[in-house]
C-alpha positions as CSV (number, residue, x, y, z in Angstrom):
1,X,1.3,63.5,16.9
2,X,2.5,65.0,20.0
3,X,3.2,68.9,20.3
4,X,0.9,69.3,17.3
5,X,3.1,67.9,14.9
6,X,3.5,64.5,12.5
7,X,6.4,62.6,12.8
8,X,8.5,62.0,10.1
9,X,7.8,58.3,8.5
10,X,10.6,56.6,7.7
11,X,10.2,53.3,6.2
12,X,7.3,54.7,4.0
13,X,9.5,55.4,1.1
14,X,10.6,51.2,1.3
15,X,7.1,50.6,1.2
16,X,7.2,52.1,-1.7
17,X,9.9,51.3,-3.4
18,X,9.0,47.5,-2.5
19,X,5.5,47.5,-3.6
20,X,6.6,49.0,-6.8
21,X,9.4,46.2,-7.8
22,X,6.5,43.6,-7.6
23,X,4.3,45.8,-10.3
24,X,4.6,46.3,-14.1
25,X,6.9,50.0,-14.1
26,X,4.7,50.6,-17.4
27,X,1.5,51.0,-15.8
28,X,2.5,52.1,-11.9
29,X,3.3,55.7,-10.8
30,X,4.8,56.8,-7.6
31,X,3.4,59.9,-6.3
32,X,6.2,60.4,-3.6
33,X,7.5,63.6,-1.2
34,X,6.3,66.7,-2.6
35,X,4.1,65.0,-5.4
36,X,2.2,63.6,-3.1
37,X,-0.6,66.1,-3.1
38,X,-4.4,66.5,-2.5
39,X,-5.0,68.0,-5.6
40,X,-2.9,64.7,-7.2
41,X,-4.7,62.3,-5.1
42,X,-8.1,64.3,-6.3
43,X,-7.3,64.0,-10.5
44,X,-9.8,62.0,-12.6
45,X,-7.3,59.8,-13.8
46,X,-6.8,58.3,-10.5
47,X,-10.2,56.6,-11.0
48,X,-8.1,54.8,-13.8
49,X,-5.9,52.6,-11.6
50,X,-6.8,49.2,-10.8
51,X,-5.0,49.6,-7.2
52,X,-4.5,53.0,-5.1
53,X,-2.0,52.8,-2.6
54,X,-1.3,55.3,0.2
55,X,1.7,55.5,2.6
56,X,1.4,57.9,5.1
57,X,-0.3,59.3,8.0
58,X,-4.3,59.6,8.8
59,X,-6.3,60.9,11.1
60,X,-9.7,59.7,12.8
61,X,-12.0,61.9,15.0
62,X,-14.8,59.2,16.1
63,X,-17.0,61.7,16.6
64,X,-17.4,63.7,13.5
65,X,-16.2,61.6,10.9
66,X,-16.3,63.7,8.3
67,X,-13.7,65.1,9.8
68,X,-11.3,62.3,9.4
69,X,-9.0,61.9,6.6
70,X,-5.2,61.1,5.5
71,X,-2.4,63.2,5.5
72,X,-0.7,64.3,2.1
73,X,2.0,66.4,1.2
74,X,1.3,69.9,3.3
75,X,4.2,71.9,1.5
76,X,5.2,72.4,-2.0
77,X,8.8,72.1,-3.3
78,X,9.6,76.3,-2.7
79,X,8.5,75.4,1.3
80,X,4.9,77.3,0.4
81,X,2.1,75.5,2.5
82,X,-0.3,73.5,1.2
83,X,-3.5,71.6,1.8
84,X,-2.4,68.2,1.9
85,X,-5.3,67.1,3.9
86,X,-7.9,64.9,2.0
87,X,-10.8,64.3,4.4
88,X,-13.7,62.4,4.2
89,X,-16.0,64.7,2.0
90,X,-13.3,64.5,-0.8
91,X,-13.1,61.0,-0.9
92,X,-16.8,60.8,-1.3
93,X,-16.5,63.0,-4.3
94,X,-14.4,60.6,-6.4
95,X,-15.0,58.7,-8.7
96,X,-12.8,55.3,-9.0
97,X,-13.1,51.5,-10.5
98,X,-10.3,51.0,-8.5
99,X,-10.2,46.8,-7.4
100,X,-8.2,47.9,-4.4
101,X,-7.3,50.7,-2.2
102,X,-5.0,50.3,0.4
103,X,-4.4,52.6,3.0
104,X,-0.9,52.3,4.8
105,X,-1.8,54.5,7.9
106,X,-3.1,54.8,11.4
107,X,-6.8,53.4,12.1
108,X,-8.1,54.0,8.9
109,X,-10.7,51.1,9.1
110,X,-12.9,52.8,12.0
111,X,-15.7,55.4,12.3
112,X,-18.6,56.0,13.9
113,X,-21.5,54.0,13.9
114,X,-24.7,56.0,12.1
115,X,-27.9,54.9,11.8
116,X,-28.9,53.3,8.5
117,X,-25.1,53.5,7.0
118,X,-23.4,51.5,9.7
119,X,-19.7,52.5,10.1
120,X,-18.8,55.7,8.4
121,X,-15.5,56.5,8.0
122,X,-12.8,56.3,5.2
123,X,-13.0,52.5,4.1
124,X,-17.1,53.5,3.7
125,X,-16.1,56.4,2.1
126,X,-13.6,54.7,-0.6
127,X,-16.0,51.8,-1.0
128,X,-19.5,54.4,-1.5
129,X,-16.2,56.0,-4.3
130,X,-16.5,52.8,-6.6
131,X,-13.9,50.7,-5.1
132,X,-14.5,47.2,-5.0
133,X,-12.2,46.9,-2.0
134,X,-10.4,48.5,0.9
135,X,-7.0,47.2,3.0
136,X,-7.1,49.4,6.2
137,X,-6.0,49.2,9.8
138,X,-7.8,49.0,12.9
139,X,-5.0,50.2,15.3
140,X,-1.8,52.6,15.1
141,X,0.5,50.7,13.3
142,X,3.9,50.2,13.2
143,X,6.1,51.9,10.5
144,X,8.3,49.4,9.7
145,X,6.2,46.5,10.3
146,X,3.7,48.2,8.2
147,X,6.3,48.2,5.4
148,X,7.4,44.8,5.6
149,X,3.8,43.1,6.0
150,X,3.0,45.6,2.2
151,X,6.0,44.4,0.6
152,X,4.6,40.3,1.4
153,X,1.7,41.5,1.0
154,X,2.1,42.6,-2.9
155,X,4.6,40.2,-3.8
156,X,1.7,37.7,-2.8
157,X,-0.9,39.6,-4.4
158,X,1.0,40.8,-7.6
159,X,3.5,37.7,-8.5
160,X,1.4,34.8,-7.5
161,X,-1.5,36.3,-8.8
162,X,-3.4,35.5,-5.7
163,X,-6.9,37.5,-4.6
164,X,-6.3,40.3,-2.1
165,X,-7.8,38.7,0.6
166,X,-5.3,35.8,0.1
167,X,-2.7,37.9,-0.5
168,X,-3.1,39.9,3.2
169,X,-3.6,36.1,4.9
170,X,-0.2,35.0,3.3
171,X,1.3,37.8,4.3
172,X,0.0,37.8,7.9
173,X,1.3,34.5,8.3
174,X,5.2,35.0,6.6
175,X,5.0,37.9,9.8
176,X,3.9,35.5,12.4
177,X,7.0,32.8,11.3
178,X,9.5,36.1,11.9
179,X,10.7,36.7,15.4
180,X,10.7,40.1,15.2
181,X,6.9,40.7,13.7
182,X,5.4,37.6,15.4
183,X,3.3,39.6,17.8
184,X,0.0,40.1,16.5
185,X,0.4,43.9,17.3
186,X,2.5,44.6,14.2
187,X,0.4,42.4,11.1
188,X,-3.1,41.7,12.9
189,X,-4.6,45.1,12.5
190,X,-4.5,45.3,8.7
191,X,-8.0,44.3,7.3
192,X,-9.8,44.0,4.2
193,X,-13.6,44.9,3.3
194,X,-15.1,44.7,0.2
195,X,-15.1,42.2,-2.4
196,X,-13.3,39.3,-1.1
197,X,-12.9,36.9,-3.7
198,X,-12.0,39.3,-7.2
199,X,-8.3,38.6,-8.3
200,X,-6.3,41.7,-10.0
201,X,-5.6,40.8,-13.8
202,X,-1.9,42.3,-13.8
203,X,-1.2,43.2,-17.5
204,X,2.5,43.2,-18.4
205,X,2.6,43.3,-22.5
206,X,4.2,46.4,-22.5
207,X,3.8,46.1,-26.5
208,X,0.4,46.8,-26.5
209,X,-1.1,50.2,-27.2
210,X,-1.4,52.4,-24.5
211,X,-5.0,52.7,-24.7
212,X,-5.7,49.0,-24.5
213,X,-3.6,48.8,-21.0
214,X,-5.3,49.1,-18.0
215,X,-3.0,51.5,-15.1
216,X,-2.2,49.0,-12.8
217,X,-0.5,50.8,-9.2
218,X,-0.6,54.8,-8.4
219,X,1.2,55.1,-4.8
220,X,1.2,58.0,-2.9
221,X,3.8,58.4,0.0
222,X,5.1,61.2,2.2
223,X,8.5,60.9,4.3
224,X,8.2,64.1,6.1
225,X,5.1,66.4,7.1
226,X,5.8,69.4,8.6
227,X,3.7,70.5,11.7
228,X,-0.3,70.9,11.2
229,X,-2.7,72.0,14.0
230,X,-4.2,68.7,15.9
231,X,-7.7,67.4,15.4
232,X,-8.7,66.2,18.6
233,X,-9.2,62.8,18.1
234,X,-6.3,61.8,15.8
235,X,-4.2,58.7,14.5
236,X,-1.1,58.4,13.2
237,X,1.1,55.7,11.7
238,X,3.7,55.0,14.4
239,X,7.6,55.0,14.2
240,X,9.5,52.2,15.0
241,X,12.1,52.6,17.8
């Protein structure tokens, strides 16, 4: 985020539009562009949703992690600003029964280390929420590659039926076959805590009352950010070149 600004993403709206050919359209929302928003992100019924996927930038400050957070939507359709930033406390405050969060941005799997609650950062904060699992990365990621290693990663996780942790192994491994993501910088930093061995029970009678189907996918993904003061220790998603 250099000059104080975040880059515009642009293979997050692929992401999205992958991951959501993979999932029942009943029982999926997209949250995309100006949708995308903190208060949207911060609505009870998101603690409906089996999986909670988010495309887009974060930030970490190692120091203060309550201070860390992801990056939604920070303008609303009239160009009015916003606060699109959902930091650490607010993720504490939901309340989810999600089987899987996934966060598609920039080193959202570190934290600082505090005494008697180990790593404290976002994937402790969506866990301590009621999730019974987090995908998150380690390092800044690449855009693309970030996009291309979801869309395996679903397919895996949502076709085949396998488990999560599966899932991100298969699609860690169709990345290491391609030439161009072989590298380990572009698949290896994506991990997953939590539960490792629950599978996701996709439901896709779309007969069935709407109150007996579970909400199975709510994505949220920004393209474009405009320019928001710099925390000082900050990570983004990265563009591919």
């Amino acid at each position: 985020m250099r000059d104080g600004s975040l880059g515009r993403l642009l293979y997050a709206k692929e992401e999205a539009d992958a991951i959501s050919a993979f999932a029942p359209w009943s029982t999926t929302i997209v949250a995309e562009g100006f949708d995308a928003t903190r208060e949207r992100a911060m609505r009870p019924d998101v603690g409906q949703y089996q999986i909670v996927h988010f495309a887009t930038h974060g930030f970490l400050d190692s120091e203060h992690p309550a201070l860390s957070g992801i990056v939604l939507t920070m303008v609303d359709q009239n160009g009015i600003r916003t606060d699109g930033m959902m930091a650490l406390h607010d993720v504490y405050s939901l309340d989810l029964s999600a089987q899987l969060i996934v966060l598609s941005a920039c080193q959202t799997a570190l934290g600082k280390e505090i005494k008697g609650e180990g790593l404290v950062g976002l994937t402790h904060g969506f866990l301590s929420a009621g999730s019974n699992s987090v995908v998150s990365s380690l390092w800044k990621v690449d855009d693309k590659a970030t996009a291309v290693l979801m869309a395996e990663f679903y397919q895996a996780m949502l076709e085949t039926g396998a488990a999560p942790s599966t899932a991100l192994r298969s699609a860690k491994l169709k990345m290491i076959r391609d030439k161009r993501w072989g590298a380990p910088y572009y698949w290896a930093g994506f991990v997953l805590e939590g539960e490792y061995a629950n599978h996701i029970s996709i439901d896709r009678h779309r007969w069935l009352p709407a109150a007996l189907v579970l909400l199975t996918l709510l994505i949220f993904t920004v393209a474009i950010i405009l320019s928001i003061t710099k925390p000082k220790h900050c990570s983004l998603r990265s563009h591919s070149t």
